[in-house]
C-alpha positions as CSV (number, residue, x, y, z in Angstrom):
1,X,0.0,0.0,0.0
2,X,1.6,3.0,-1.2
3,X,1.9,6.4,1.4
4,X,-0.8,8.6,1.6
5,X,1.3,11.7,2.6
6,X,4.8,13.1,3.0
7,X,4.9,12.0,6.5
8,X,4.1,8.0,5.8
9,X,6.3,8.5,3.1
10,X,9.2,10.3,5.8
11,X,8.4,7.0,8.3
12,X,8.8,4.0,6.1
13,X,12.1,5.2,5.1
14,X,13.4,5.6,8.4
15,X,12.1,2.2,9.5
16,X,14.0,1.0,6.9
17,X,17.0,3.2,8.3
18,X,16.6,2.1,11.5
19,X,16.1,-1.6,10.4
20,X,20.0,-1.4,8.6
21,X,21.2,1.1,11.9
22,X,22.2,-1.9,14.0
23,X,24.2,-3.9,11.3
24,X,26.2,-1.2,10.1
25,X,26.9,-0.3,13.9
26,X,28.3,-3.3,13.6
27,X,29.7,-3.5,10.4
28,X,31.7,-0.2,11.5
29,X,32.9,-1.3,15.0
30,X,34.3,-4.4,12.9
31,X,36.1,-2.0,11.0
32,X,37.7,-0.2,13.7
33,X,38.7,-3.2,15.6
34,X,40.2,-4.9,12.7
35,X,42.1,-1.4,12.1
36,X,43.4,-1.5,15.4
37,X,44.4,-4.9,15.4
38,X,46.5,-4.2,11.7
39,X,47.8,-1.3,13.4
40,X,49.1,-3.1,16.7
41,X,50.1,-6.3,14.9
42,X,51.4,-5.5,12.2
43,X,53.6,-2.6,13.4
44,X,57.1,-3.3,12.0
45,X,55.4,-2.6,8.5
46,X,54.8,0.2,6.9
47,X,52.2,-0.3,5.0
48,X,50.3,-2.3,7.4
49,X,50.2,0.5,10.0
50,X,49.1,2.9,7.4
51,X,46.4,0.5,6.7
52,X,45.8,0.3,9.9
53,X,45.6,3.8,11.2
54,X,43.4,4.2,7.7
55,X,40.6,1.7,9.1
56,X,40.7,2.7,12.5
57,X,39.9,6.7,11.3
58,X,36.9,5.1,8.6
59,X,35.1,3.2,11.3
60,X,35.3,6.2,13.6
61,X,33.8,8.6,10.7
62,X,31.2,6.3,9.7
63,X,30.6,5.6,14.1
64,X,30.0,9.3,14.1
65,X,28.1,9.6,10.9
66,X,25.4,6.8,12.2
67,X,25.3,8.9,15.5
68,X,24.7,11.6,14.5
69,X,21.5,10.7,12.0
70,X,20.4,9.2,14.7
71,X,20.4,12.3,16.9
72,X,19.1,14.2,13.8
73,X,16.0,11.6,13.4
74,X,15.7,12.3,17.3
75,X,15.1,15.8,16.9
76,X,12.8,15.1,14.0
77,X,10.6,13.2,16.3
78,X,10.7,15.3,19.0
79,X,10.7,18.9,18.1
80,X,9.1,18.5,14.6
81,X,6.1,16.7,15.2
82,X,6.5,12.7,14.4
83,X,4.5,10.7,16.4
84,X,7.4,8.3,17.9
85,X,10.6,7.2,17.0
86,X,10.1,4.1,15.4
87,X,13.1,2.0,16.4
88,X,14.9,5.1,18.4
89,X,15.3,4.0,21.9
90,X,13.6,5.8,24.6
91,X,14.7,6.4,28.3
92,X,11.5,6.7,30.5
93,X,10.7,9.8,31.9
94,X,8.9,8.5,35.4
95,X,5.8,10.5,34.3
């Protein structure tokens, strides 16, 4: 069934942002561990720690860039007018 507005339209794309959210956590965290285990092992080479220091600064970006969307579709909710964050995480308030 296809949206009937802008904002069904804005919600099943972020569900289907926050469905990938969690694997590319991951994928990224991956990315900076392996970069830090290049850079530790492999220190003696050149290349290697290059490599290393390389995907430890990716995985940090991309850490940062999934953060901060996710504060961004945080404010969208809150301060915008969405109902609720679909898939956002939300400390109680003891209301």
């Amino acid at each position: 069934m296809p949206p009937s507005n802008l904002s069904e339209l804005v919600v099943i794309f972020l569900r289907l942002i926050m469905l990938a959210l969690p694997v590319l956590f991951s994928l990224a965290t991956l990315i900076f561990v392996w970069g830090i285990v290049k850079f530790i092992a492999k220190s003696g080479d050149t290349k290697s720690h290059e490599e290393g220091k390389s995907l430890m600064i990716w995985g940090l970006i991309s850490l940062f860039v999934m953060l901060s969307f996710v504060g961004i579709i945080r404010f969208a909710y809150r301060d915008i007018g969405f109902s609720r964050p679909f898939g956002i995480p939300v400390l109680p308030t003891g209301q």
